[in-house]
N, C-alpha and C positions, 0 to 999 in steps of 0.2 A: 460257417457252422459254429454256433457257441460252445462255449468247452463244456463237461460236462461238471456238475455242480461241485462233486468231490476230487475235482483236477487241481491238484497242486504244481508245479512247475518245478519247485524244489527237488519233488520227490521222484521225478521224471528217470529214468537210465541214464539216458543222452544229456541232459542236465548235471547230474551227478560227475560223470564219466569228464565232460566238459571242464568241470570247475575242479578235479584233480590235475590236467594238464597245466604246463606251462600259457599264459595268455598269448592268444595269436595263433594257436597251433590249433588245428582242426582236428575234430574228436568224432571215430566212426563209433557207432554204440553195436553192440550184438541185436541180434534180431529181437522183438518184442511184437506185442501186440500193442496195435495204437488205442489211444483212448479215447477218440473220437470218431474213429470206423470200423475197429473190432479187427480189422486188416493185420496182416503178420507185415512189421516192416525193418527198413534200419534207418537212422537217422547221420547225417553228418552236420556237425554244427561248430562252428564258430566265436569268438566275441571278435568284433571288429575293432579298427584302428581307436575309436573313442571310447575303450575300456570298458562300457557298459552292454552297448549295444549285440544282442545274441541272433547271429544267423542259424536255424536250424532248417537241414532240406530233410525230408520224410523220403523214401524208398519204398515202394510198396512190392510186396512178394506175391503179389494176387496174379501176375503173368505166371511166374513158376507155378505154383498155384496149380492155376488153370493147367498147365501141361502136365502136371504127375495127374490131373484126374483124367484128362485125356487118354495118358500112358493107360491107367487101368481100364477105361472104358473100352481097351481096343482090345483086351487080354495079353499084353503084355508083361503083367504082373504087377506088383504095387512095390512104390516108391515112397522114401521116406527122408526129407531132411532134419536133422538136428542138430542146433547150436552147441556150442561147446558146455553149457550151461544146460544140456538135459531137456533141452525146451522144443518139441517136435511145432517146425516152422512152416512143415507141407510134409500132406500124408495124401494118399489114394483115399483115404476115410477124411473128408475136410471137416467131419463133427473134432476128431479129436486135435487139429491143428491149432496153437496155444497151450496143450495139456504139457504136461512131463512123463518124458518116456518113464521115468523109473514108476511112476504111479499106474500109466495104463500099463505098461509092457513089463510087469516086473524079471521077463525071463532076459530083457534085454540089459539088463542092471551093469551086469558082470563084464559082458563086451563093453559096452561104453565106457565103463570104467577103467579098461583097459586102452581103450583106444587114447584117453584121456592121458596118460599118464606118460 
């Protein structure tokens, strides 16, 4: 699959997050939306023994995913992850999955922010 035209690698999470560590130590990213599947995922990545060389593996959150819309299809109620970063990762509504809580949910502002702290 080619990258998409305005993919920078730079500008990546998991990139970024990477090149702050010490080299050789492995770098998990917070959850994100990938930019070649649209997918919620998490990255761990790497530079290998030859200092240049970057392994990154992708995580895909589309199984959990699938289970909270399960959860709600059976009437169990709806289910909701969020990053520590405000970033709703799985909802029972998969339109809003990728949004941030505080912009769709603003009543939820005030809890997170404390949960946060």
């Amino acid at each position: 699959m080619p990258a998409p035209e305005d993919y920078v690698v730079q500008d990546r999470i998991w990139y970024q997050g990477l090149m702050s560590i010490p080299k050789g130590e492995p770098y998990i990213s917070s959850v994100y939306k990938d930019a070649f599947t649209d997918d919620m995922c998490f990255t761990v990545s790497k530079i290998l023994e030859d200092g240049e060389t970057i392994l990154g593996i992708d995580y895909s959150m589309s199984a959990i995913q699938a289970y909270i819309e399960k959860m709600n299809s059976t009437d169990y109620g709806q289910a909701m992850i969020v990053n520590r970063d405000g970033l709703i990762v799985g909802y029972s509504d998969p339109a809003l999955v990728g949004e941030r809580l505080s912009e769709e949910y603003e009543a939820y502002r005030a809890a997170f922010t404390l949960a946060n702290s």
